[in-house]
C-alpha positions in Angstrom: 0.0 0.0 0.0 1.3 3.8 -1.1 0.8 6.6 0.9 0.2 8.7 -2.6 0.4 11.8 -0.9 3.7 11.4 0.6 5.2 8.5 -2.5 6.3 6.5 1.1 5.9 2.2 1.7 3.2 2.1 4.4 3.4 -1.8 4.4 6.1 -4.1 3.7 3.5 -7.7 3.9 5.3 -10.2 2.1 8.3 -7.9 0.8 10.8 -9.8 2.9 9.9 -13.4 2.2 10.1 -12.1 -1.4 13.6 -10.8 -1.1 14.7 -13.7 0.6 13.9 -15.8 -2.5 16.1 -13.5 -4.7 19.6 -14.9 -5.8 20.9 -11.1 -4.9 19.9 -8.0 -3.2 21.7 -5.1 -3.8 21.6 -2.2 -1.7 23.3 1.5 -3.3 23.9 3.8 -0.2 24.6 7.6 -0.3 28.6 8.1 -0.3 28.4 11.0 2.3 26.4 9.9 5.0 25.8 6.2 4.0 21.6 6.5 4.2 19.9 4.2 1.8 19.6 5.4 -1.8 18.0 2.7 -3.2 17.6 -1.2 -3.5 17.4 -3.8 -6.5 17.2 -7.8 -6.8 18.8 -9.5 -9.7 18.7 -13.2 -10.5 20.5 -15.1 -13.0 19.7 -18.8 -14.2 21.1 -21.0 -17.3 19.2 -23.6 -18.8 18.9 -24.2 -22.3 16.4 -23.1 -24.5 15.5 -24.4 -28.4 18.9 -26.6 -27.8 20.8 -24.0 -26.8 22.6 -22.8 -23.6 21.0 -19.9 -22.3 21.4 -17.0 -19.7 18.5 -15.3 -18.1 19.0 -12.3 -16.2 15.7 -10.9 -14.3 15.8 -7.8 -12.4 12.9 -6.8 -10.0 12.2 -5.6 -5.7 13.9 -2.3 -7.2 13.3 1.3 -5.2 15.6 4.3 -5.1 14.9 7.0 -2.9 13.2 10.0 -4.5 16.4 12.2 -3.8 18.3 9.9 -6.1 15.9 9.0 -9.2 17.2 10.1 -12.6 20.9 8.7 -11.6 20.7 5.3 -13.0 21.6 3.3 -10.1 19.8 -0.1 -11.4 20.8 0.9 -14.7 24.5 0.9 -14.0 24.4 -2.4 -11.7 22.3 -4.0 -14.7 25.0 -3.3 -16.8 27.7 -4.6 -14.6 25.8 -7.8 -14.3 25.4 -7.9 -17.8 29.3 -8.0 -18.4 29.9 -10.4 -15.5 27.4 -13.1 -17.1 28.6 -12.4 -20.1 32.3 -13.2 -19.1 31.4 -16.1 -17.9 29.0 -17.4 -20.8 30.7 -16.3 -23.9 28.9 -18.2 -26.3 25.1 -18.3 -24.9 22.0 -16.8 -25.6 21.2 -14.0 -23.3 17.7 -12.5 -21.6 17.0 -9.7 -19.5 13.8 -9.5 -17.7 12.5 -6.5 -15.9 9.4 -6.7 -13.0 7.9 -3.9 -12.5 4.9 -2.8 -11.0 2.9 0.5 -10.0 
């Protein structure tokens, strides 16, 4: 439930057992005081599809503070990830997924 008035979580009912079933949760926090700028999940799975190896990566549970929207802090670590399972599956077929949810 969202507070629309004030863009603030008023209930967090089932966010943790979701985040607990996430591969990785990532947290990005401020540089000068260390508060919480934002938070994002990313998973990544192989299994082969149409005979072929292939590499999912699905990104979702993401928030960033209002304070630091428009700075691409899931973009950036999506792209990281991106180059890290890419490194370590040259050769296979790979997916990004994206949850979102209003």
């Amino acid at each position: 439930i969202r507070d629309l008035g004030r863009d603030r979580l008023t209930s967090t009912d089932g966010l943790i057992e979701d985040l607990k079933k996430r591969q990785k949760l990532v947290a990005f926090l401020s540089r000068s005081d260390q508060s919480l700028a934002g938070i994002t999940t990313y998973d990544v799975v192989a299994e082969h599809f149409e005979g072929r190896k292939a590499v999912m990566i699905f990104s979702g549970n993401a928030w960033v503070h209002p304070d630091w929207r428009g700075q691409n802090l899931t973009t950036w670590y999506g792209f990281w990830t991106t180059v890290k399972v890419r490194l370590r599956y040259p050769f296979s077929r790979l997916y990004l997924f994206f949850g979102s949810s209003k």
